[in-house]
Backbone as JSON, one array per atom type, in Angstrom:
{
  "sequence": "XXXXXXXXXXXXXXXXXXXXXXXXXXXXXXXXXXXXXXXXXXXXXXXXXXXXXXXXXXXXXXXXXXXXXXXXXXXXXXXXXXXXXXXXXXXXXXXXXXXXXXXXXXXXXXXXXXXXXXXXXXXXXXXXXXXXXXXXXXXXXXXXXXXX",
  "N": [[0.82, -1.19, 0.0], [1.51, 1.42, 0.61], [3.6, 1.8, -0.89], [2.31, 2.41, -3.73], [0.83, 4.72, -2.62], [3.13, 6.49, -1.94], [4.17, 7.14, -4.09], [2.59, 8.2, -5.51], [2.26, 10.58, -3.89], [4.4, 11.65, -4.98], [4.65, 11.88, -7.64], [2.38, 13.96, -7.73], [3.66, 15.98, -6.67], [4.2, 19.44, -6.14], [6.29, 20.84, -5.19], [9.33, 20.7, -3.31], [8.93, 20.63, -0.68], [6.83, 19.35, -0.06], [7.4, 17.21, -0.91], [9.56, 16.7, 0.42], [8.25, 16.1, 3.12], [6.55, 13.84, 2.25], [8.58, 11.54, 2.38], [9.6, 11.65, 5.12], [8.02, 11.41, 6.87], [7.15, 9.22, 6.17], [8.79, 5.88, 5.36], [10.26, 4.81, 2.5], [10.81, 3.19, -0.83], [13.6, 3.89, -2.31], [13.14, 4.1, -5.2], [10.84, 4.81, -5.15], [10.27, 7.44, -4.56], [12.72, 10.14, -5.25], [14.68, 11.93, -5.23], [15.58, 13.28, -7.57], [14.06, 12.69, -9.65], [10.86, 13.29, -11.75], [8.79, 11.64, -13.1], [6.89, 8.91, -13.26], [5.86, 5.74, -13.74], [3.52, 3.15, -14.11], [3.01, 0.02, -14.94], [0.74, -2.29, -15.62], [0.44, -5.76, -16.76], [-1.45, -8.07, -18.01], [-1.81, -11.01, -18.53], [-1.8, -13.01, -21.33], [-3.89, -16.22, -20.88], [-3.0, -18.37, -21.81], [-0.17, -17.82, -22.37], [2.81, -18.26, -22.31], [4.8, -18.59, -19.88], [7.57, -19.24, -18.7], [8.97, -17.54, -21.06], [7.78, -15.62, -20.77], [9.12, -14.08, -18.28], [11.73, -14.7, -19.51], [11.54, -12.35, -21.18], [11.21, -10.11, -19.74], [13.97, -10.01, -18.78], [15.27, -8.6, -20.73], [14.49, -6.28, -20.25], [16.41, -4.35, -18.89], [18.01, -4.54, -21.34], [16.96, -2.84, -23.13], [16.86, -0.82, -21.58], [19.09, 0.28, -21.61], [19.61, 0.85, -24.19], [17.68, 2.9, -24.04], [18.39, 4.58, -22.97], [21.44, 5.3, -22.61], [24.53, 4.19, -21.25], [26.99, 4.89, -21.95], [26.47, 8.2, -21.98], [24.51, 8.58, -19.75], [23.17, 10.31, -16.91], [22.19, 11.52, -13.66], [20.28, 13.3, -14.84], [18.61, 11.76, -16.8], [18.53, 8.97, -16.91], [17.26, 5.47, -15.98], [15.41, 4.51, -13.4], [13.62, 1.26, -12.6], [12.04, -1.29, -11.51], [10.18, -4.52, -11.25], [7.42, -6.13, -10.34], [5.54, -8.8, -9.38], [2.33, -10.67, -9.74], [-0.56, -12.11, -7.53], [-1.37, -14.61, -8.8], [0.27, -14.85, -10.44], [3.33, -15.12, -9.57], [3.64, -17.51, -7.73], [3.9, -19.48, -10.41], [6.49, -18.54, -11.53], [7.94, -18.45, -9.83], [7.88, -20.64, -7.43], [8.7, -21.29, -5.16], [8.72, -19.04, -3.46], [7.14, -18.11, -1.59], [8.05, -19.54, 1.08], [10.62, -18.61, 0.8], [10.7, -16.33, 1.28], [9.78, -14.04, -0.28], [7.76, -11.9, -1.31], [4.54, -11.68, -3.15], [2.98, -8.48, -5.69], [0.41, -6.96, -4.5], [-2.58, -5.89, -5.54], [-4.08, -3.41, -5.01], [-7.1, -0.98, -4.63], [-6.56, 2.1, -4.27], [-6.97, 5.35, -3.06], [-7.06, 8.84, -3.15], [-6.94, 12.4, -2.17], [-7.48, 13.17, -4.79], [-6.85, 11.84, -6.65], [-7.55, 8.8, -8.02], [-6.46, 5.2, -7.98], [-7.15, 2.76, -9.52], [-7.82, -0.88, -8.79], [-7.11, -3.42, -10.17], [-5.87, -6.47, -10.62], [-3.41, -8.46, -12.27], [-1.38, -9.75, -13.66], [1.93, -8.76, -14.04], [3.57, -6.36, -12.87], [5.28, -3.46, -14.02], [7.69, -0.5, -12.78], [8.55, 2.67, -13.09], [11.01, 5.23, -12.66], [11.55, 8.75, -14.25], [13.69, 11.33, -14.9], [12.55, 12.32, -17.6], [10.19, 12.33, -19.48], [9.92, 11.29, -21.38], [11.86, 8.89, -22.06], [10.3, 7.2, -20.5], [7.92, 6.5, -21.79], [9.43, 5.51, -23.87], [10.13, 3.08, -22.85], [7.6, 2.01, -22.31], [6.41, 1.34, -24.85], [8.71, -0.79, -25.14], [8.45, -2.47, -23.72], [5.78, -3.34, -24.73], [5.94, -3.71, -26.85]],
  "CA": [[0.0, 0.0, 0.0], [3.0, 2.45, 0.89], [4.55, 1.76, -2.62], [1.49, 3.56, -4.86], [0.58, 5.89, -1.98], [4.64, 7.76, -1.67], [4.73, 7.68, -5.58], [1.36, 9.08, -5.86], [2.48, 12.08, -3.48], [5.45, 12.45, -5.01], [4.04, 12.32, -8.47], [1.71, 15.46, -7.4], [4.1, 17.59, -5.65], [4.79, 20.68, -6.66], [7.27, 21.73, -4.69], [10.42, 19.94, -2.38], [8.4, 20.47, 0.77], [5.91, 18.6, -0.06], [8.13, 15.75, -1.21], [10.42, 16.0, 1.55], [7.53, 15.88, 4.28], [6.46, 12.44, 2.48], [9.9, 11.0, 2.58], [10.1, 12.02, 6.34], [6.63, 10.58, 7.54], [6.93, 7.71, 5.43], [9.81, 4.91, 5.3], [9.57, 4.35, 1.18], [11.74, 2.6, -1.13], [14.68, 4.34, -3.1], [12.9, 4.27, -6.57], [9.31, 5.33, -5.54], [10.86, 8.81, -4.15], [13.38, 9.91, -5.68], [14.83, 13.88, -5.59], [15.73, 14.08, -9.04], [12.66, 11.79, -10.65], [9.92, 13.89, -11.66], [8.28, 11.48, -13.3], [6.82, 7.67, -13.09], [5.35, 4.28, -14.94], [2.95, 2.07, -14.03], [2.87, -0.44, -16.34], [0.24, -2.84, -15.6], [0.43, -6.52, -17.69], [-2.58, -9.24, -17.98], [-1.01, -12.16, -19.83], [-2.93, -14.21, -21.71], [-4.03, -17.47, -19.88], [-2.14, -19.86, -22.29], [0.93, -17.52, -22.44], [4.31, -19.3, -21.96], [5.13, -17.89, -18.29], [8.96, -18.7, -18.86], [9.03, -16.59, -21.93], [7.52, -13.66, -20.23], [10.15, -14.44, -17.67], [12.98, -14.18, -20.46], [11.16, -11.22, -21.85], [11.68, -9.2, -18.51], [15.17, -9.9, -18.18], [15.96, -8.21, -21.69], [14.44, -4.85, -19.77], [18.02, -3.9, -18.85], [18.91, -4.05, -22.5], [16.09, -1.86, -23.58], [17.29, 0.98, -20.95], [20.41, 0.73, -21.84], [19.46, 1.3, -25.24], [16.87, 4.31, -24.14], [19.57, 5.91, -21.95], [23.22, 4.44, -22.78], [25.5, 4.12, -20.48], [27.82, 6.26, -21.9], [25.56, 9.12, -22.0], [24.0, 8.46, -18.58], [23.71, 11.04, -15.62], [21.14, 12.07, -12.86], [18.82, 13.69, -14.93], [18.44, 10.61, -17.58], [18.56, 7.48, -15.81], [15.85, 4.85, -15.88], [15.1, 3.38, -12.34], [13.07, -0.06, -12.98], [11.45, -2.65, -10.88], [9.46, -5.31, -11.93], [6.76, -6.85, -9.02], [4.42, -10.28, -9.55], [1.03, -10.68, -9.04], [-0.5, -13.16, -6.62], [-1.25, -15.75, -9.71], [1.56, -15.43, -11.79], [4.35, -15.37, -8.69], [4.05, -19.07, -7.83], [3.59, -19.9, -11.64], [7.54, -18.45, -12.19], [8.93, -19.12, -8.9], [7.2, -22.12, -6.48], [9.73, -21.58, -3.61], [8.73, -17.52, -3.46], [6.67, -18.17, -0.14], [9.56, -20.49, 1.59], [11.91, -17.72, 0.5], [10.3, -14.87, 1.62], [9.47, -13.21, -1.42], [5.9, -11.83, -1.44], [3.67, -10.8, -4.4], [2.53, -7.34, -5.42], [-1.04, -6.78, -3.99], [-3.29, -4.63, -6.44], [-5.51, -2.78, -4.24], [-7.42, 0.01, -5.02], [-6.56, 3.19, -3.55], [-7.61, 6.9, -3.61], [-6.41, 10.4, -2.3], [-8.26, 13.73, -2.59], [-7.15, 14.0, -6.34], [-7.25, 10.92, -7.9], [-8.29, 7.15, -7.84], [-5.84, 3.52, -8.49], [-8.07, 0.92, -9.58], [-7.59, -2.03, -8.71], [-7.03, -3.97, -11.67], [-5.34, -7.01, -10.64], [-2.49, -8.09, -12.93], [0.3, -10.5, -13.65], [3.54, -7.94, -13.98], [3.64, -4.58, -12.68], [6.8, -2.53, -14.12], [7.57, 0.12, -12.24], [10.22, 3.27, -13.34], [10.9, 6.54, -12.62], [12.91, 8.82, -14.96], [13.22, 13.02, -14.78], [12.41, 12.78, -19.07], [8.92, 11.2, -19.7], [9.81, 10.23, -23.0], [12.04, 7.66, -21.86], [9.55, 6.53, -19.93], [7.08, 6.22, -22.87], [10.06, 4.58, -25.07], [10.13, 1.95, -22.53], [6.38, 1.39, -22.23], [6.9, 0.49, -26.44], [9.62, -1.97, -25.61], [7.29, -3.83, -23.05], [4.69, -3.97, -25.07], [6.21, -4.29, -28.42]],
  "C": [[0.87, 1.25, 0.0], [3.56, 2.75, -0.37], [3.58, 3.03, -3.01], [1.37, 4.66, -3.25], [1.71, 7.17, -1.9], [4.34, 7.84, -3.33], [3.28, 8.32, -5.52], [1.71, 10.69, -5.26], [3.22, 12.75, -4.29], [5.35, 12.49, -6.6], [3.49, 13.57, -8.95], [2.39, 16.11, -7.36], [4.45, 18.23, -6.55], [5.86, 21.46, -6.32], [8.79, 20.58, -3.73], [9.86, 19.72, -0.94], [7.85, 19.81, 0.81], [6.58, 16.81, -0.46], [8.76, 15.63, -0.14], [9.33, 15.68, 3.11], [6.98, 14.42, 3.97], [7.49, 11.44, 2.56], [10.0, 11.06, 4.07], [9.24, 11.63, 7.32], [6.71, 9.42, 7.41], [8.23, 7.4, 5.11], [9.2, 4.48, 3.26], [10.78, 3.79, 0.84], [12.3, 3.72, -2.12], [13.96, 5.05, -3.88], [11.6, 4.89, -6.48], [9.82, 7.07, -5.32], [12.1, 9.04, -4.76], [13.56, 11.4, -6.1], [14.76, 14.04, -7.14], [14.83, 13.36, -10.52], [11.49, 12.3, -10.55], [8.4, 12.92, -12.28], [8.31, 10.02, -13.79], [5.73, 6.93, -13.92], [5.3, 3.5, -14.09], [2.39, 1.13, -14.58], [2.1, -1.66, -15.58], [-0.11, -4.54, -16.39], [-0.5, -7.54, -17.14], [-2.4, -9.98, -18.97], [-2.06, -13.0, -20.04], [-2.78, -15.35, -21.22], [-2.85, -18.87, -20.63], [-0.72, -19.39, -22.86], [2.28, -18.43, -21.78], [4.63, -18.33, -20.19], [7.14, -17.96, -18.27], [8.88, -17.75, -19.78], [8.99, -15.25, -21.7], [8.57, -13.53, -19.59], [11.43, -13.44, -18.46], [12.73, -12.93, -20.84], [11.44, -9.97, -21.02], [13.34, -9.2, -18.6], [16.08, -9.3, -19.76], [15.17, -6.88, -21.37], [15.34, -3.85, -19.59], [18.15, -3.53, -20.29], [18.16, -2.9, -23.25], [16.37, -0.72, -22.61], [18.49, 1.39, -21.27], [20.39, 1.39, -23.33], [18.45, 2.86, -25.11], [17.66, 5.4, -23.11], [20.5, 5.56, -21.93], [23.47, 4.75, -21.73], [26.34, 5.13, -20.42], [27.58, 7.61, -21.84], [25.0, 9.41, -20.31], [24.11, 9.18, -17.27], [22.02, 10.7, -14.88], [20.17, 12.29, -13.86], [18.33, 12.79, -16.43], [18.35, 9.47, -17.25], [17.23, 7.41, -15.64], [16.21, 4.28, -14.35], [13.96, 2.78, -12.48], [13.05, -0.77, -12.12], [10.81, -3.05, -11.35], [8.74, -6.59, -10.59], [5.4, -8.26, -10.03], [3.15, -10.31, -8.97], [0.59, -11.99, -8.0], [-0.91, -14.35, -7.69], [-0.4, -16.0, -10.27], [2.9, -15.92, -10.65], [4.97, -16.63, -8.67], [4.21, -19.89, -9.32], [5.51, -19.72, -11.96], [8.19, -18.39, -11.26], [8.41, -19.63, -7.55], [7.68, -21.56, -5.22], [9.25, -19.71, -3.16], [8.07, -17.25, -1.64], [7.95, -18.35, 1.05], [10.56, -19.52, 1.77], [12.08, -16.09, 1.3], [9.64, -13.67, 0.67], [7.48, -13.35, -1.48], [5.55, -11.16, -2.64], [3.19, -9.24, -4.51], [0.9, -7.41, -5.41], [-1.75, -5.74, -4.82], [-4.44, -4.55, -6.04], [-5.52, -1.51, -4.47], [-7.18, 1.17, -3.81], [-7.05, 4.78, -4.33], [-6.34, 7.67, -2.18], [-7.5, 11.47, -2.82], [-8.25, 14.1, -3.89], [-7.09, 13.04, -7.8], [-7.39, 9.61, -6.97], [-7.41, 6.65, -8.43], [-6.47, 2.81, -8.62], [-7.63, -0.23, -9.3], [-7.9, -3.01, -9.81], [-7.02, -5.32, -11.88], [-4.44, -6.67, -11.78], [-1.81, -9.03, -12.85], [1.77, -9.91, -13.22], [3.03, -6.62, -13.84], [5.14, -3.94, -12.48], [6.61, -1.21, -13.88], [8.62, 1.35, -12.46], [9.87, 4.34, -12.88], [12.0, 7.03, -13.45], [12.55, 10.51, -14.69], [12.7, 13.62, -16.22], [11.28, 11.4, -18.92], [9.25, 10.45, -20.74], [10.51, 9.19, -23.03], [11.12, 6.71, -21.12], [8.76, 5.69, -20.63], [7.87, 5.14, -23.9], [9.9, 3.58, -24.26], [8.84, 1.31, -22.52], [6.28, 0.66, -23.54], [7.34, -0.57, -26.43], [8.97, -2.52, -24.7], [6.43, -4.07, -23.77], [4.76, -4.07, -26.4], [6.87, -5.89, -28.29]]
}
């Protein structure tokens, strides 16, 4: 719940105060907050039922090569840089890794939330990719290479 709720603030804000007062209330992770990331991707995926589940698998782990290609390396500072996660839903999880309970590894929960300014549906979902970048349009090139 914490995840969408800090990126949702920090989505809004308009200003540093307002970002640094949810950073300072709230324990968040790295990538949802993020001083010099103005702007984030929620990429939502509902795989078809008789989709290969390794495949998708493989298909994630050539995400890297698609940022590297929408923001090189050599090129690469602060205000270009993709930060990327990639969370499991509660059906697909056990489907691409059994032991995820055992291990500790928990699923991402897609529950609907609100604030005074907007609404998250609750959607469910298989894969939810997650970035922040300070240039939307990398953002947008990557939404392409997921779903191309």
């Amino acid at each position: 719940a914490l995840f969408n709720q800090v990126s949702f603030v920090r989505q809004f804000a308009t200003s540093p105060i307002m970002s640094a007062a949810a950073e300072a209330k709230l324990k968040c992770q790295e990538m949802v907050i993020h001083e010099d990331k103005g702007h984030g991707l929620f990429l939502i995926l509902h795989l078809n039922p008789s989709a290969s589940h390794q495949e998708c698998v493989q298909a994630l782990q050539k995400l890297d090569a698609h940022i590297d290609r929408i923001s090189p390396k050599d090129i690469r500072d602060d205000d270009n840089e993709i930060i990327m996660g990639v969370a499991f839903g509660p059906n697909f999880l056990p489907k691409v890794y059994p032991d995820a309970a055992s291990k500790g590894v928990e699923c991402y929960q897609y529950k609907e939330r609100h604030s005074k300014i907007a609404s998250f549906p609750s959607t469910g979902g298989d894969i939810l990719v997650h970035a922040t970048c300070s240039e939307i349009g990398k953002l947008f090139e990557l939404t392409q290479a997921v779903m191309g």
